[in-house]
N, C-alpha and C positions, 0 to 999 in steps of 0.2 A: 504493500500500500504506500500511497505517500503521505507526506506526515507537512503538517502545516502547522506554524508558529500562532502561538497563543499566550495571553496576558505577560510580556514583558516586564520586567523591571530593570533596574539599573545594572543589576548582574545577575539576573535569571530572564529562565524564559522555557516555556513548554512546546516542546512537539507533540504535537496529535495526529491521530487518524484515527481510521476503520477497519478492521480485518477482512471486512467483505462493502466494497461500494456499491457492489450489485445484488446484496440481499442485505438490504440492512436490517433487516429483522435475524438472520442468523448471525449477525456481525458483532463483534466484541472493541470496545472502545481504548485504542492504546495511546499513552504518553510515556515520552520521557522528559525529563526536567534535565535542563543543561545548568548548572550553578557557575561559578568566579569566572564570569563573564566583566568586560569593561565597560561602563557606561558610555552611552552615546556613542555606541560605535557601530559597524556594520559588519556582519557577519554573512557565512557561505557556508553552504552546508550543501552536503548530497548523501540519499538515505542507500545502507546497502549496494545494492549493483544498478543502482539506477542510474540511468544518463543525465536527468536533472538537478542539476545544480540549483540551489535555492537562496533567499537572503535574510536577512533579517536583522531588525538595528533596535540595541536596546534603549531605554529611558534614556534623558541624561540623570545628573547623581538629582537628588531630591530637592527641589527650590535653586536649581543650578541653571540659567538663561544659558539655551541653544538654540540658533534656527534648525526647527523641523516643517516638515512638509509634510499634510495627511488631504484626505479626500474625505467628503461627506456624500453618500450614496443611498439609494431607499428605493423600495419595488423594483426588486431583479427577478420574480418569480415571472416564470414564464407561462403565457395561454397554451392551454389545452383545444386542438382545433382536431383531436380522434374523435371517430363519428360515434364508435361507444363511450367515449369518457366522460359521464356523471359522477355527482355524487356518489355513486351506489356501485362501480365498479372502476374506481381509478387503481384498485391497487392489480387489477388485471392485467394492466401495462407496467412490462415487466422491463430491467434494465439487458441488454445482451451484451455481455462480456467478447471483447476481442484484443487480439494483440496489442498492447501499446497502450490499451483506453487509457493508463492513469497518468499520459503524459499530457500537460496542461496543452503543450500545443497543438494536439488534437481533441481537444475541448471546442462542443459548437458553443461559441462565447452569445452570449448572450449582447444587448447593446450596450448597456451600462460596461460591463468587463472590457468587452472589444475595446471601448472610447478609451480607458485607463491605455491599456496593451497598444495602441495605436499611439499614444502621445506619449510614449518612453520614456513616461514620470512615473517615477518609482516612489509613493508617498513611503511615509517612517509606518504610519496606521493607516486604517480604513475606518470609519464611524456609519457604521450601519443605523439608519434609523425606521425598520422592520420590515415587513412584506418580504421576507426574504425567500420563500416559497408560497407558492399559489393557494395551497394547505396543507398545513403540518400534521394533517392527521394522520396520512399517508405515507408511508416508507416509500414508495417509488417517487414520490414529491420529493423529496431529501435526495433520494439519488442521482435522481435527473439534475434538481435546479439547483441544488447544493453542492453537492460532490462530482456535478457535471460541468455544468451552465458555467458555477463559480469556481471550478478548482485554479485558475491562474490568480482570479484575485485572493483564494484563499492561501495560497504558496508566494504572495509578493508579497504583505506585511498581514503583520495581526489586525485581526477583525473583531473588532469592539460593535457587538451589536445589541439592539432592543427589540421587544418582542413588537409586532404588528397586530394588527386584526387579523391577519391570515395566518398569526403563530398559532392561535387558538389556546393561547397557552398550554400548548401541549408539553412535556415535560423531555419531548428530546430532543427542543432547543438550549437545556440546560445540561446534556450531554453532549451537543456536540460542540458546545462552546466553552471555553475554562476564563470566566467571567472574575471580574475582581469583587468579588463577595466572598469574604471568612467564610470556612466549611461549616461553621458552627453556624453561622445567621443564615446560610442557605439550608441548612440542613432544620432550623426552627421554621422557617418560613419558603420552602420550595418552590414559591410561585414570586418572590419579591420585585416590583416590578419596575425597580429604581436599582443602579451603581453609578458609580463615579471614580475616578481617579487622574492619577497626577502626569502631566508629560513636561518634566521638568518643572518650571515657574506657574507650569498654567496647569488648570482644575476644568476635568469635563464631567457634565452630568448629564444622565441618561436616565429620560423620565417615558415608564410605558401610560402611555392617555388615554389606553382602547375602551379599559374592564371599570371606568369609577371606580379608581383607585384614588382619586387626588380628590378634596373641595375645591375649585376652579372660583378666584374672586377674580374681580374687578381690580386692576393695578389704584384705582384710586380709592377703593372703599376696600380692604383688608383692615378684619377686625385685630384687636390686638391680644394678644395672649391666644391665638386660635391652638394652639399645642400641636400635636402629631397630628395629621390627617391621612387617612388609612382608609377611606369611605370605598367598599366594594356594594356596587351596584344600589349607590346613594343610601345607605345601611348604615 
């Protein structure tokens, strides 16, 4: 399989993948963690006997000013235009395995991907802000428009992403991503639909808006003292 870089820091960083991109219901979830790495640097990696070579460039050190370069990107999930594909039989269409599939450059890129791959900018990250498949309910949606569609942009930086309306909050967009939330806060709250973290000097937050999660005021009328808000489905 090939293995795609996840939650950086200034001297760590995760390789992930999948044991199987073409059943991922029998598929098993691998990482390894690369440790005493240098901040802010760019790194090259190639997995095993594979031909591709890959990058990745960590944090700088913590409140440390460097220019980086990231991309902001949202709804990469591709239409379905199979004349059976409903609701009620998408996992019918199945992935077919063939020589070579897991090399990004024979990836049918989708248009968001292509555009990156075409202008031979290589951001530090990716900021996904959701729809990243059509429906998450579906393991052949993951394989097609995840592990298909996206495997270039998933092999050129780390993918910081939020869940969508078309995550359905399913729980195996928190398996196939290693999000920067404590195992212990994701493991009390599994569905958490906010993280944030640091890229050097600067602070990103990532707020999911689909599920009324949040009380939504007015920038001019925020009462005071309103404490935590946690409101699922105005509750």
């Amino acid at each position: 399989p090939y293995y795609y870089p996840q939650n950086p820091t200034a001297t760590t960083i995760e390789l992930r993948a999948e044991s199987n991109y073409y059943d991922l219901s029998k598929s098993k979830t691998l990482a390894v963690q690369l440790d005493d790495l240098q901040p802010n640097t760019v790194y090259f990696y190639r997995v095993a006997d594979s031909v591709e070579i890959n990058r990745f460039k960590t944090t700088p050190a913590p409140g440390e000013f460097a220019p980086f370069r990231f991309v902001v990107i949202g709804d990469t999930q591709g239409p379905y235009d199979h004349a059976r594909d409903n609701q009620l039989n998408k996992d019918e269409l199945v992935m077919a395995p063939f020589p070579e599939a897991n090399l990004p450059v024979n990836a049918q890129f989708n248009r968001v991907t292509d555009s990156i791959r075409r202008s031979n900018v290589k951001p530090d990250f990716v900021a996904h802000v959701g729809d990243i498949v059509e429906d998450a309910r579906y393991w052949v949606q993951w394989s097609r428009e995840q592990f298909s569609d996206l495997k270039y942009l998933l092999t050129m930086a780390p993918v910081y992403p939020i869940m969508g309306n078309h995550e359905y909050h399913d729980p195996r967009f928190h398996r196939y991503f290693n999000l920067p939330i404590p195992a212990e806060e994701h493991a009390a709250d599994p569905e958490r639909p906010f993280f944030s973290y640091d890229w050097g000097d600067a602070h990103f937050i990532f707020l999911d808006m689909n599920g009324g999660w949040y009380t939504i005021y007015d920038i001019d009328d925020v009462p005071e003292g309103t404490g935590t808000s946690y409101d699922i489905d105005g509750l």
